[in-house]
C-alpha positions as CSV (number, residue, x, y, z in Angstrom):
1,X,92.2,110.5,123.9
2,X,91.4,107.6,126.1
3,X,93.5,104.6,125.7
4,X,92.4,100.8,124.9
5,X,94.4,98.4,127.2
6,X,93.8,95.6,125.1
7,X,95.2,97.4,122.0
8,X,98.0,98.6,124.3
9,X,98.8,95.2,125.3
10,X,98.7,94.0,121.9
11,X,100.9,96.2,120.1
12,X,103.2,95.5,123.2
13,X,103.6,91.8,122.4
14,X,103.7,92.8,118.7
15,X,106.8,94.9,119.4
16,X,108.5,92.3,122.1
17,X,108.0,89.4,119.2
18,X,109.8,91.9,116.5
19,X,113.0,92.3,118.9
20,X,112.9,89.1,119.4
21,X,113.0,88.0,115.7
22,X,115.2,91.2,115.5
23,X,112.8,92.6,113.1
24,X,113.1,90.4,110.1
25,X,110.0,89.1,108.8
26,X,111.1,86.4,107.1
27,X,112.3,84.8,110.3
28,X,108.6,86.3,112.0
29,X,106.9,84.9,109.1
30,X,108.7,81.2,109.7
31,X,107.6,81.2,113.5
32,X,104.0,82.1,112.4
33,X,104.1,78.9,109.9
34,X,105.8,76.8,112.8
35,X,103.0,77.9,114.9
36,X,100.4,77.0,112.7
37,X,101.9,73.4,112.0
38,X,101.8,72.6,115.6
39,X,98.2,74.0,116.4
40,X,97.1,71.4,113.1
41,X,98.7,69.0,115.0
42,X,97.6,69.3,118.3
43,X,93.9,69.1,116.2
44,X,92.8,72.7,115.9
45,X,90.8,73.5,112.6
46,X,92.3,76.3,110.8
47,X,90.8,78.1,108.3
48,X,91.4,81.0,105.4
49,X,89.7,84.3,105.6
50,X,86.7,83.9,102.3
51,X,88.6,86.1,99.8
52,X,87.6,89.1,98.8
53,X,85.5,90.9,96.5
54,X,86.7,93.3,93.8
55,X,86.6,96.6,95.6
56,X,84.1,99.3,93.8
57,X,83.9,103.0,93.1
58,X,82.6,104.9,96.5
59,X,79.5,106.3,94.3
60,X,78.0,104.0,91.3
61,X,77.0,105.6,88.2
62,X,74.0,104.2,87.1
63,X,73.2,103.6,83.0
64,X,70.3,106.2,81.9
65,X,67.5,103.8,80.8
66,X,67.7,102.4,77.1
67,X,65.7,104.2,74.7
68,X,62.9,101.9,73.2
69,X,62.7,101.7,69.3
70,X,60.5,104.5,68.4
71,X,61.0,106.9,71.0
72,X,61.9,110.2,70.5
73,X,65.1,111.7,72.5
């Protein structure tokens, strides 16, 4: 399989921030928060993904058509 470097370098500097924070996430969640304070401050707009819609079936049933008054089955 042919490798991505990108994704390779990413998942790198994922693993190099987790030693660092010696895999707890509370304390990788705090440095992501401190991060994000000092980005607002230096005037960068940050904004929340648009949330997300109820996920549906795969396959949708449809309703057989109402029967009008007088018809027969």
């Amino acid at each position: 399989m042919k490798t991505n470097e990108i994704l390779e370098d990413i998942y790198r500097v994922r693993a190099e921030h987790a030693r660092e924070c010696n895999y707890d996430v509370d304390v990788i969640f705090a440095e992501m928060r401190e991060e994000l304070k000092r980005l607002q401050a230096e005037g960068w707009q940050v904004v929340s993904p648009a949330p997300r819609e109820k996920e549906t079936a795969c396959a949708l049933r449809e309703e057989p058509p109402k029967k009008k008054q007088g018809q027969q089955p």
